[in-house]
C-alpha positions as CSV (number, residue, x, y, z in Angstrom):
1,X,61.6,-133.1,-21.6
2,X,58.3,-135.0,-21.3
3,X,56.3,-136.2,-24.2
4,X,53.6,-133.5,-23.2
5,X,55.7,-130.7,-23.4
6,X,57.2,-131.9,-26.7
7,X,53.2,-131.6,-27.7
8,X,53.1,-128.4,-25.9
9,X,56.1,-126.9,-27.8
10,X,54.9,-128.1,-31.3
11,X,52.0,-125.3,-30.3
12,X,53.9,-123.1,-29.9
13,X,56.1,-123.4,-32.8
14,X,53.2,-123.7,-35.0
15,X,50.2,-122.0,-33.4
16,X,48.1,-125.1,-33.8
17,X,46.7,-127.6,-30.9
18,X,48.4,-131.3,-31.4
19,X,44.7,-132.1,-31.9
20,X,44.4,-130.0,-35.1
21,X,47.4,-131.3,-36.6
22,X,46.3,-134.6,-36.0
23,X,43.3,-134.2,-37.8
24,X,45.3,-131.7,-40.5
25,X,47.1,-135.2,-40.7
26,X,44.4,-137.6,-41.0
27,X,42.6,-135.3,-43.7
28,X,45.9,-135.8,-45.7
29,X,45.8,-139.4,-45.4
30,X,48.3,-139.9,-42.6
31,X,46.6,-143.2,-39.9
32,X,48.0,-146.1,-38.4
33,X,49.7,-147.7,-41.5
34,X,51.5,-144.5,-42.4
35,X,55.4,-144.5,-42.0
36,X,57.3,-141.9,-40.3
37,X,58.8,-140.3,-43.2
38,X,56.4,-139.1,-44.6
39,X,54.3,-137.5,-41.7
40,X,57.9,-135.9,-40.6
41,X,58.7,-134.9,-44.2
42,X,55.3,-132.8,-43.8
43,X,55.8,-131.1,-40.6
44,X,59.0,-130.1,-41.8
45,X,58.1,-128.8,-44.9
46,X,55.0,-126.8,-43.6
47,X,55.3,-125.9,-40.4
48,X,59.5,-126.3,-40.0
49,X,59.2,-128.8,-37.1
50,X,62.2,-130.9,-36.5
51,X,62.8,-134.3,-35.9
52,X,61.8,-134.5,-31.9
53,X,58.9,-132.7,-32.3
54,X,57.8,-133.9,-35.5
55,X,58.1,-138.0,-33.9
56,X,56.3,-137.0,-31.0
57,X,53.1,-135.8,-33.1
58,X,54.1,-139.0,-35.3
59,X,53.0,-141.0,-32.3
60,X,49.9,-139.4,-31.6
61,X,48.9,-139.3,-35.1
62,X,49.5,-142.6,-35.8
63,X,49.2,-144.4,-32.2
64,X,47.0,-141.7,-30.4
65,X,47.1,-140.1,-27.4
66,X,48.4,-142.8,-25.0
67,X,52.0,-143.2,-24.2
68,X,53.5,-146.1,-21.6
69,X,53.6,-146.2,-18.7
70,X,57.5,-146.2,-18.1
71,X,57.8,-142.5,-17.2
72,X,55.0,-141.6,-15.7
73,X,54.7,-140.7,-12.6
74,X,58.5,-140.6,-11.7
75,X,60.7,-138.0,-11.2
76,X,63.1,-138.2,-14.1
77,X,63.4,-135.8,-16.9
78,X,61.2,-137.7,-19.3
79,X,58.2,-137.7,-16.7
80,X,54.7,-137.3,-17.4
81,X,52.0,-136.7,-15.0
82,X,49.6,-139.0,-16.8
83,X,49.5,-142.4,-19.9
84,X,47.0,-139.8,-21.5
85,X,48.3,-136.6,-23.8
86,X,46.8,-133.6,-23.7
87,X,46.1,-133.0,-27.6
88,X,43.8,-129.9,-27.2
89,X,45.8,-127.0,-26.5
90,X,47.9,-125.5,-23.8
91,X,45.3,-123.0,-22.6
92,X,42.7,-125.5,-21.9
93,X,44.5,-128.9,-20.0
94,X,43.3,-129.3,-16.7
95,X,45.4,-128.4,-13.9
């Protein structure tokens, strides 16, 4: 599964855009210098994400919206079309 649709799929289990739960996040406290536990211990608690889901929005609350560059581009399971994440909801990514 690519790191997009791990972000795609936290939509849809929740009903909010990555983008919103990264600012959901921030408003809580949750930047750069935050641990994992906690952020995970949150998106458990409220919106019953799991541990794969919930690291991949740890990334982009913590790190953003840019990922390496090791997938991207190839044709492996983990692939993702772009170094950028969508964060703004399924319905509106460019095509």
């Amino acid at each position: 599964m690519s790191f997009q649709a791990y972000l795609d799929a936290v939509e849809d289990k929740t009903g909010l855009t990555p983008r919103q739960l990264v600012d959901l996040a921030h408003e809580r406290g949750f930047d750069g210098t935050t641990k994992a536990g906690p952020i995970l211990e949150w998106l458990k608690e409220d919106y019953g994400l799991g541990r794969g889901h919930g690291m991949a929005m740890v990334h982009v609350i913590t790190k953003g919206p840019r990922i390496g560059t090791e997938h991207v581009g190839t044709d492996g399971t983990h692939r993702d079309e772009s170094d950028t994440l969508w964060l703004d909801g399924k319905a509106t990514k460019p095509v």
